[in-house]
N, C-alpha and C positions, 0 to 999 in steps of 0.2 A: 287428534293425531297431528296437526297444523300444527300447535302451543306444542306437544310434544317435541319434533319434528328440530323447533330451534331454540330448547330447551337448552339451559350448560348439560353441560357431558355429566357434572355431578347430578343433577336432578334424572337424566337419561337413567342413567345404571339405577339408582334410588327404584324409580317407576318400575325399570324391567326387574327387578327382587321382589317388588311385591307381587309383581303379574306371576311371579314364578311361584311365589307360597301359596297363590290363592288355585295357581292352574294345577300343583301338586297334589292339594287337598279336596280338590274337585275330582281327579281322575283317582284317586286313591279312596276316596267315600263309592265313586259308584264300581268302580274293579273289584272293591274286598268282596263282597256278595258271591260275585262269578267264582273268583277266584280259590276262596278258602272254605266256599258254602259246603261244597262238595269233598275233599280232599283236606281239611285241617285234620291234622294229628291228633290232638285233644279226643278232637271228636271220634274216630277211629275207637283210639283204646277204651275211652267212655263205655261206646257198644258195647265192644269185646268184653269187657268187665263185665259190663251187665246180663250177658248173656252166659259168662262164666258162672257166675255165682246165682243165676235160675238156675243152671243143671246143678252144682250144689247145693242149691236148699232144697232140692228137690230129692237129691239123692239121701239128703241125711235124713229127709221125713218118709223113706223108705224102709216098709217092716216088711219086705219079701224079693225073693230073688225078681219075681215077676218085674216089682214097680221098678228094684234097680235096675230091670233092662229099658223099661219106659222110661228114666232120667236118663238113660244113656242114648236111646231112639230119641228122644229130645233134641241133646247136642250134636248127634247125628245130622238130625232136621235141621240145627239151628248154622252146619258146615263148621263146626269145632268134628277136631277127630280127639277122641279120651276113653281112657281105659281104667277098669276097677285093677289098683292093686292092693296089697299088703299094707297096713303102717308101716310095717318095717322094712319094709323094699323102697319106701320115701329116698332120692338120690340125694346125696351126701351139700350139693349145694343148695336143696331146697329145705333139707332138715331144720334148721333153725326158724322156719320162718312157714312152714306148713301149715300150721295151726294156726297163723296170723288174717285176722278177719280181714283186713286191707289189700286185701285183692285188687284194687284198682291201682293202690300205687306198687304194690309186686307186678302186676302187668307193665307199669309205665317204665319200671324199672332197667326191665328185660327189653323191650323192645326200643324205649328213647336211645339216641347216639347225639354224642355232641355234630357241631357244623363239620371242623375239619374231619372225625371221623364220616362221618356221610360223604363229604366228597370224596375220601381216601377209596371206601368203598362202595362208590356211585354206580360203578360198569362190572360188578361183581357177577359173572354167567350164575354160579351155584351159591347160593343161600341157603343157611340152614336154619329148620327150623325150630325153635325154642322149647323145650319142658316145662311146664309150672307144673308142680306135685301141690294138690288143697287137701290136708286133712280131713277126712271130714267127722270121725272115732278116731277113739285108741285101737279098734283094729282095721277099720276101712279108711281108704286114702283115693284120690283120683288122681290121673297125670294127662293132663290137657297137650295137647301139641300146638301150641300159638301157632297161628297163622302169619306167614311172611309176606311180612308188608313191600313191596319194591322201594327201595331209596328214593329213586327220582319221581316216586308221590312225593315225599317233602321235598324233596332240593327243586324240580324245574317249577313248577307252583310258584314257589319266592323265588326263583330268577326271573319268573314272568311279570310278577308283579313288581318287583328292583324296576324293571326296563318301562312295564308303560306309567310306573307313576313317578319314576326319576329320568332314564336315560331318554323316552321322547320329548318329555317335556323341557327338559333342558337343553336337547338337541334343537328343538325348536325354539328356544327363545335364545339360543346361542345364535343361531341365524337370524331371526328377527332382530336383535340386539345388533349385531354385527353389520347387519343391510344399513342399521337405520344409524349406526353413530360412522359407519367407514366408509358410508358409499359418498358423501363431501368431500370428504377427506381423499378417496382415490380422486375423484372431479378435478377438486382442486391439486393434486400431486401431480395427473397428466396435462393441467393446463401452466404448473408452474415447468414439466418438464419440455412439451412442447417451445415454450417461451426459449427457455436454455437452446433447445436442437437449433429453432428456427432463429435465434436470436434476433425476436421481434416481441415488444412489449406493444404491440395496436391494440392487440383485443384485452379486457380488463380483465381480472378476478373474478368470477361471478360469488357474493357474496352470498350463502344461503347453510342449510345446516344449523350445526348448536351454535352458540351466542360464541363461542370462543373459536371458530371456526369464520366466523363473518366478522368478528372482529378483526383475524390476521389477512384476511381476502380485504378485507378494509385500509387496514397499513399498507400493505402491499401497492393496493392502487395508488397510495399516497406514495410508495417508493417511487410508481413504476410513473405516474408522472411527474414525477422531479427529475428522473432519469431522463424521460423523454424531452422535457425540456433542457437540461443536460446536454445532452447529444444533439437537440437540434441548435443551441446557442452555439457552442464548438463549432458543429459542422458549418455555421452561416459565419463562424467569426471569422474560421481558417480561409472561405471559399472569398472572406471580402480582401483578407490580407493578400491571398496570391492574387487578387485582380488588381489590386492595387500596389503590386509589385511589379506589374507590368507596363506602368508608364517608367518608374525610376530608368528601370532595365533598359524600354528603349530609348532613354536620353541617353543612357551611356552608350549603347550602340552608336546611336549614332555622333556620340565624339569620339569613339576610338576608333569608326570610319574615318575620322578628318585628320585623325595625329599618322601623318604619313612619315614622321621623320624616322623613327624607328619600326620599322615593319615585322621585327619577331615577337618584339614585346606584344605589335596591335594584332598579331596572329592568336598568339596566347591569350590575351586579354577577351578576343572575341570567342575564342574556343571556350573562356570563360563562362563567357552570355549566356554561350550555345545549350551549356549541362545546365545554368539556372534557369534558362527557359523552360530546357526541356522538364526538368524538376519541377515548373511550376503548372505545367503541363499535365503531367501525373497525378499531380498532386488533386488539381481540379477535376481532373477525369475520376478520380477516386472517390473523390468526395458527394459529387453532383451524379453519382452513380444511385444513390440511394435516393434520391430526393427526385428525380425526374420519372416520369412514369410515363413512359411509351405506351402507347396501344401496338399490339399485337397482331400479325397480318400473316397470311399464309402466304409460302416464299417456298421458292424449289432448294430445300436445304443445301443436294448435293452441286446443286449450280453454285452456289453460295460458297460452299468448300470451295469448290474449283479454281474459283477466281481468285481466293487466299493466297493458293498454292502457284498460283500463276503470277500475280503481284510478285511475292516473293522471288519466285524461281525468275524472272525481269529483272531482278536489281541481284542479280548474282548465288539465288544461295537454294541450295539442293534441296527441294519440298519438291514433293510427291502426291498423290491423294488416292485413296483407291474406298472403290463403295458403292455402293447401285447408281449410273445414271441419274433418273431421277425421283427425288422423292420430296413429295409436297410435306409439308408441316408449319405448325401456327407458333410462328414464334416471334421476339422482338428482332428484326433483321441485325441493324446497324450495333444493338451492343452486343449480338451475338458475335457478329463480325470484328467488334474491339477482343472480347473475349478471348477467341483462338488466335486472333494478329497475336493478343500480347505473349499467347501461348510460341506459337511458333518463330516470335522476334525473342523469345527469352531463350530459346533453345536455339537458337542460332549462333548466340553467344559462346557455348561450348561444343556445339556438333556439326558434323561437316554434310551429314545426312538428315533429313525431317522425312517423315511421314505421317500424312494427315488420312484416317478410314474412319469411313460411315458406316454404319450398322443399322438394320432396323430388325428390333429385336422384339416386336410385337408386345404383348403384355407386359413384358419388362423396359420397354420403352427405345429410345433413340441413343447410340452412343456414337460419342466423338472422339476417337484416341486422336494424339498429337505422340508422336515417339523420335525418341531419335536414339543416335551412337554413342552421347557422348559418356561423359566418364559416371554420371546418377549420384543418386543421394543416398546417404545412410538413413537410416529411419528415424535416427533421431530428428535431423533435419528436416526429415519429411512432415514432422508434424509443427515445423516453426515457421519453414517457409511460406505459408499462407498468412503469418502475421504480417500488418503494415511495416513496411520499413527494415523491414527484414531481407539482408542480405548473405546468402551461402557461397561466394564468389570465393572462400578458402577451401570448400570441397570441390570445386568445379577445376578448367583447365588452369592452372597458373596465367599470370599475365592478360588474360581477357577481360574485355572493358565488360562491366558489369552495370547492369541499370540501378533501380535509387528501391527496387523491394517495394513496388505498389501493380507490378504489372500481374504477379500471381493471386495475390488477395483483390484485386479488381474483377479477374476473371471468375473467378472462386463466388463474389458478390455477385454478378451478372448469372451467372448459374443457377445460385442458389435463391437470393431473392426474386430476382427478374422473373428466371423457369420455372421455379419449384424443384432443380435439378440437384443431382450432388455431383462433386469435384475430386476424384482421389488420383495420386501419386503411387504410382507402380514402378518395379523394378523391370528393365527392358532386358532382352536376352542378343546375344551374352553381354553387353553394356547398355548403357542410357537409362533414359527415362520415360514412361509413359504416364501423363497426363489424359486420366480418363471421365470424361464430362457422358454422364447420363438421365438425360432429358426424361421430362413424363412421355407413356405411352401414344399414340397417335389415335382419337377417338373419332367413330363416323356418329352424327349426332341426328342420321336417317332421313336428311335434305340432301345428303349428297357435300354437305361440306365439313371439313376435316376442323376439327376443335383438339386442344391439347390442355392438361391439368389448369396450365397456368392460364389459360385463356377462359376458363370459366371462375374463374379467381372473383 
């Protein structure tokens, strides 16, 4: 089963044909017996012939009315109904064929039907049934009334035996077959699709299955670390460039602090600095978002919002918060806290209202909306806006200063890798945006202390 097991796919199918000839002819050798011992046709009219033609030679070696009623008390006994007639009262379709000693194939005759005939009249309520007229002189004749056979003696018989020596047998090696060449093949489909959802290549291919099954779970690993080395080269090359942008940066600060003699230019110049800091800022926040792994601490969520909204609503800008008091959950504090900043600084941009609501939505988990007034996205947008570097500042208010397109896909990352959460973009009523962050469930783990998805990560 093992050699089977990670066999190629050709030698699989090959094995399960022959299991199938050998399982056919095994259920088929011991079914005929049951099946046709009793109930074959052959054998039926066989009888019937043979007990026809006793009450005829019996009647013809009769020399007195006496015996001819003892050949007829015979057929009587034997459950044939027949009567003495005339030669010449012999019926017009048996005439030719009266006197013909083959009595057995004139029975088969009368009573065989082809296949499509029999099913046509399988459910037939009234059957009638048949005359044979046997000569048996030039002036005595007999007319048998055949006995009616029911159709579905032959038809269900070979429908039963169609199904247990083809349709189980193939029903079951169609599933055995199927288990054993597609259950890899799903394994590896939900772990290549996982990889897509989660956009994380950590865990490898598990290579097992037919040979050509563990050969592409094999490339793949070979993709998926080249990839990861890939992404971690990038990520370490970008994160050295923007730190080592931050000396040039501050030499220039501090000489276009000293150039006093034109003071719009050194105004401009340092509001310069200001956007490639803060760019360089983001940039790193972005990037060292994936690479730092906080440990995870239980924290009073709703306290946590509050002071968001409070920060904010200090330096001028309308956030709100509404949501239970308080509610403990295990989460990364501080990039949860980047998270919804970048959330509620991005929407400050174009609305003059924010509101941030808690939820706790028990088996469906924890949600964070962030909503405001302002003018929202079209859907198309909705689904680009989480790309890095991606800026919708032409759907938004005209003339608003707009950030650099890493505060959404940061938050989006902190969610999604950090929590285990998802991030979606709703349309608010009647304008804005709602940015909906919903966290794993809140688990009690029977200590009395509260664990969440990602914390048993």
């Amino acid at each position: 089963m093992k050699r089977l097991r990670t066999a190629p796919i050709r030698t699989q199918i090959l094995v399960l044909a022959l299991l199938l000839i050998v399982l056919v002819s095994a259920v088929a050798v011991i079914t005929e017996p049951f099946i046709y011992g009793r109930h074959d046709k052959g054998i039926e009219i066989g009888l019937l012939a043979g007990r026809v033609e006793r009450v005829v030679d019996q009647f013809r070696q009769a020399r007195s009315p006496d015996e001819e009623q003892a050949a007829l008390s015979l057929a009587a006994g034997l459950g044939m109904s027949v009567e003495k007639i005339p030669a010449s009262r012999i019926p017009a379709q048996d005439a030719a064929e009266a006197g013909s000693l083959d009595i057995p194939g004139r029975i088969r005759r009368k009573l065989e039907s082809g296949f499509f005939e029999s099913v046509e009249h399988l459910f037939d309520e009234q059957a009638v049934s048949l005359p044979l007229a046997v000569k048996v002189d030039a002036e005595r004749a007999l007319l048998f009334q055949l006995p009616v056979f029911p159709r579905s003696l032959w038809f269900f018989p070979a429908v039963a035996s169609g199904i247990l020596k083809l349709v189980i047998p193939l029903a079951l090696l169609a599933y055995f077959s199927s288990w054993l060449i597609t259950r890899p093949l799903m394994r590896f489909a939900a772990a290549a699709e996982r990889a897509s959802t989660d956009d994380s290549l950590k865990e490898p291919f598990v290579a097992e299955g037919a040979a050509e099954v563990r050969s592409l779970a094999a490339s793949l690993n070979v993709m998926r670390s080249r990839i990861l080395r890939m992404a971690e080269s990038r990520t370490r090359m970008l994160s050295s460039i923007s730190h080592d942008l931050r000396t040039p940066l501050t030499r220039l600060r501090m000489r276009v602090e000293r150039c006093e003699g034109q003071p719009e230019l050194q105004r401009k110049m340092l509001e310069d600095l200001t956007v490639l800091d803060s760019m360089i800022n983001e940039s790193l926040a972005f990037l060292t978002n994936a690479l730092h792994n906080v440990p995870s601490r239980k924290v009073d969520l709703s306290s946590l919002l509050q002071t968001i909204a409070t920060d904010f609503s200090e330096a001028g800008i309308d956030v709100s918060y509404s949501g239970p008091r308080r509610l403990k959950y295990v989460c990364k504090p501080q990039s949860l806290t980047r998270a919804v900043s970048n959330l509620v600084e991005n929407a400050s941009r174009y609305a003059t209202k924010i509101d941030i609501e808690l939820e706790d939505a028990g088996d469906r988990g924890v949600f964070v909306r962030v909503s405001d007034n302002g003018p929202g996205l079209t859907d198309k947008l909705k689904a680009r806006v989480l790309e890095p570097f991606f800026k919708a500042d032409e759907a938004r208010t005209p003339g608003a200063s707009g950030g650099f397109g890493l505060g959404l896909p940061t938050a989006e990352g902190i969610v999604r890798k950090g929590h285990g959460g998802t991030l979606t973009l709703r349309d608010n009523t009647p304008t804005g945006l709602v940015v909906e962050i919903n966290l794993p469930p809140i688990h009690d783990n029977g200590s009395g202390r509260l664990s969440s998805a990602v914390s048993a990560k």
